[in-house]
C-alpha positions in Angstrom: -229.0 -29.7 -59.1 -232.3 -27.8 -59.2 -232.3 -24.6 -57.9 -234.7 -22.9 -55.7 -236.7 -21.3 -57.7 -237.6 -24.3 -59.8 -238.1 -26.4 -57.0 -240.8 -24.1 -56.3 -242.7 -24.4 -59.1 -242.5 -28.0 -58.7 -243.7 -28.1 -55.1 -246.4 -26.0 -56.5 -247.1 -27.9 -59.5 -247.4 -31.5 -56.9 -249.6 -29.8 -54.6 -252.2 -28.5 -57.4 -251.5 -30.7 -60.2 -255.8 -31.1 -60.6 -256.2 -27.3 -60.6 -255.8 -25.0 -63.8 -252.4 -23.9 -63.8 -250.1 -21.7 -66.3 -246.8 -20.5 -67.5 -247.8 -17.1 -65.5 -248.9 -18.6 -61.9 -245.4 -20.6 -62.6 -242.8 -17.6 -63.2 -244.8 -15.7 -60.1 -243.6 -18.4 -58.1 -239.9 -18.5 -59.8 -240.0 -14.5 -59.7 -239.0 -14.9 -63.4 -240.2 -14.1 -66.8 -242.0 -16.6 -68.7 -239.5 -16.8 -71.4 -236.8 -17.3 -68.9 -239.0 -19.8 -66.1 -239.6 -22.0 -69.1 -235.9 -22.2 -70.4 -234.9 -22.6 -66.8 -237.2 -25.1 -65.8 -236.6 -27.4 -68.8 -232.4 -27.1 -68.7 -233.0 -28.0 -65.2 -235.9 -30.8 -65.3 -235.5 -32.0 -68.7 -238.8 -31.1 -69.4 -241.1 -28.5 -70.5 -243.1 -27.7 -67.8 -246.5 -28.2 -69.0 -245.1 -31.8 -70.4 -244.2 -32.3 -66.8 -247.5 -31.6 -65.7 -249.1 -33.5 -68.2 -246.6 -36.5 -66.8 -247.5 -36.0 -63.2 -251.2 -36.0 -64.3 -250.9 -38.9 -66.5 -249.3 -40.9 -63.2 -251.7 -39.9 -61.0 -254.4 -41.0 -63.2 -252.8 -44.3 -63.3 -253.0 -45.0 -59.9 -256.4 -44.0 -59.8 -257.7 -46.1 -62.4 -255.2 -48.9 -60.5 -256.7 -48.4 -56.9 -260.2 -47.7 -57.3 -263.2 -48.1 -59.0 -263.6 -44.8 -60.3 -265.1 -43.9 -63.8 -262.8 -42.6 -65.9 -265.0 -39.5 -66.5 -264.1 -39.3 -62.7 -260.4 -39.7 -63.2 -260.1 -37.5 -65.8 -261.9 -34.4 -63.9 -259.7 -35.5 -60.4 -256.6 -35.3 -62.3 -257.0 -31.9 -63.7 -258.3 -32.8 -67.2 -261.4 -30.7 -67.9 -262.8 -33.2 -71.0 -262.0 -36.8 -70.5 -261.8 -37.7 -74.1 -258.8 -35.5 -74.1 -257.6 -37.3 -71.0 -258.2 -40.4 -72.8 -256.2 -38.9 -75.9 -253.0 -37.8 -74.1 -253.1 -41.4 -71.8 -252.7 -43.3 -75.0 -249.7 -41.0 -76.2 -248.6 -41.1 -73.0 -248.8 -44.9 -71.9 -249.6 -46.4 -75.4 -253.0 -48.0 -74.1 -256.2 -46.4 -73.2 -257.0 -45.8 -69.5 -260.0 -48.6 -70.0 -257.1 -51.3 -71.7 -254.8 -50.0 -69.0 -257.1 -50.6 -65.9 -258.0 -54.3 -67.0 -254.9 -55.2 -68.4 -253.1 -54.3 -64.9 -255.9 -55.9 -62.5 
């Protein structure tokens, strides 16, 4: 069960995943310290919460490079990721192909 202050965060986090966001704008939300919002939030989700972030980023970049004919400069910047090489990096980790492999080998 996730309590109420996590599910917060996480409507937070959904709503603004392309914005800058931080361990502090996340334990205002919770009313909690950072220490504690982060041990919370990953006993509850399973997660750290910037590895959940990351995940919901990653997932909405797949879509994007699924549905349209964005760059992936574009995606990268639309998804939150401020240098799209590093969006490229943590795609591969992620998904184990580049977003460019990724994009043509799902079309």
């Amino acid at each position: 069960m996730i309590s109420n202050d996590i599910q917060k965060v996480i409507t937070y986090i959904h709503k603004n995943y392309a914005n800058a966001l931080s361990i502090e704008a996340f334990s205002n939300i919770s009313h909690l310290s950072n220490y504690r919002f982060i041990h919370k939030f990953k006993e509850e989700i399973g997660l750290s919460p910037m590895i959940y972030l990351r995940n919901l980023r990653i997932e909405h970049g797949k879509k994007f490079l699924l549905t349209t004919n964005l760059s992936i400069s574009e995606i990268s910047y639309l998804i939150g990721f401020k240098n799209p090489y590093y969006f490229s990096r943590v795609f591969n980790q992620v998904t184990d192909a580049s977003p460019s492999f990724y994009r043509k080998s799902l079309q």
